[in-house]
C-alpha positions in Angstrom: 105.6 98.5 75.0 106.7 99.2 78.4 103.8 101.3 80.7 105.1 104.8 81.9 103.9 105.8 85.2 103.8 109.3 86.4 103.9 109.7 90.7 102.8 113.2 90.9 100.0 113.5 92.6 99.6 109.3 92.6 97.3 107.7 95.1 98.0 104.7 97.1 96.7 102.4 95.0 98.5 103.6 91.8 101.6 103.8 93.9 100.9 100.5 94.9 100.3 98.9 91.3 103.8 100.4 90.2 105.7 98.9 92.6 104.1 95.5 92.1 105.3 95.8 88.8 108.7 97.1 89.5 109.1 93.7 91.7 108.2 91.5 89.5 110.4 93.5 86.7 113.4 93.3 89.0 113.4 89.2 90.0 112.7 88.5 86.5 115.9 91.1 84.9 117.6 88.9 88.2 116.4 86.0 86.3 114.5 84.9 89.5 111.6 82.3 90.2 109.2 83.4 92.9 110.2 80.4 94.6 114.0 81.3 94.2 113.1 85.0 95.2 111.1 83.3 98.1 114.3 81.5 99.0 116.0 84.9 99.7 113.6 86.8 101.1 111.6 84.6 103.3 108.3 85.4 102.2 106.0 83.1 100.9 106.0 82.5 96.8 101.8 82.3 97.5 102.3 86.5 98.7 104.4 87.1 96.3 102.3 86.1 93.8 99.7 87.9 95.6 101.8 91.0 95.0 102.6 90.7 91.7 98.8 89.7 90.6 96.5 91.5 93.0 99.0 94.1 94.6 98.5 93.3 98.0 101.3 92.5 100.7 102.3 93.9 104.1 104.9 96.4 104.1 106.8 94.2 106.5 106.7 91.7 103.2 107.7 94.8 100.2 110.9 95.5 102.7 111.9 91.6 102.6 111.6 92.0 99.0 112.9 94.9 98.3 115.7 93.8 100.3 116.3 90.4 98.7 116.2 92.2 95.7 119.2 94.9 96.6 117.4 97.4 97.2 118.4 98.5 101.3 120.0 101.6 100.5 117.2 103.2 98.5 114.7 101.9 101.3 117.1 103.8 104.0 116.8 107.0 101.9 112.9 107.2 101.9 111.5 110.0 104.0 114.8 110.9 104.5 114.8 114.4 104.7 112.2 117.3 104.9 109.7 118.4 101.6 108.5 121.3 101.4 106.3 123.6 98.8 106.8 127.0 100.5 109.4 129.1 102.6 106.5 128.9 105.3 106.6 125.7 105.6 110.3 125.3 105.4 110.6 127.3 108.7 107.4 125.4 110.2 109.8 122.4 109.8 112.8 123.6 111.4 110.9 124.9 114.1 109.4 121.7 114.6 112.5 119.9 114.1 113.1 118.5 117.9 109.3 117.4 118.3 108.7 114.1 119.6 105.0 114.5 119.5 102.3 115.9 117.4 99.3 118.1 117.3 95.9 117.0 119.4 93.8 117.3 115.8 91.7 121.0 116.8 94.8 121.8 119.2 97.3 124.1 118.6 
């Protein structure tokens, strides 16, 4: 039975557990070792074991994966444009779209 995963409203570490498993699920449909997928990407098969058991890795590592795996173009559209919930904050964002810097936290 394959697990179902719903990302609304996910934290980190569920976020983190799914794409674990959508690695792994990806070099093995590839029909990939972690050595071979090691080969490709660079990073060590000990982290990507790591990864696929314990879900831990640096992010530099998840892109060198991800990357090996095909997987550039969907990485370039992350964050890729604005979200928004409300109209307010719709306009918040255009106003703010030229900033180069943020709020001081208490500032305006």
């Amino acid at each position: 039975m394959q697990k179902q995963y719903t990302l609304e409203g996910a934290s980190s570490a569920e976020l983190i557990l799914l794409l674990s498993s959508r690695i792994r699920q990806r070099r093995l449909e590839k029909g990939m070792s972690r050595e071979g997928l090691s080969d490709v990407s660079g990073v060590p098969v000990p982290t990507i074991a790591k990864f696929e058991n314990m879900h831990a890795i640096s992010l530099h590592q998840f892109l060198d994966l991800a990357i090996a795996l095909g997987y550039t173009e969907e990485l370039q559209e992350l964050l890729k444009e604005a979200k928004y919930s409300t109209m307010e904050e719709l306009e918040q964002i255009r106003l703010n779209k030229e900033r180069r810097h943020g709020r001081k936290l208490g500032g305006k």
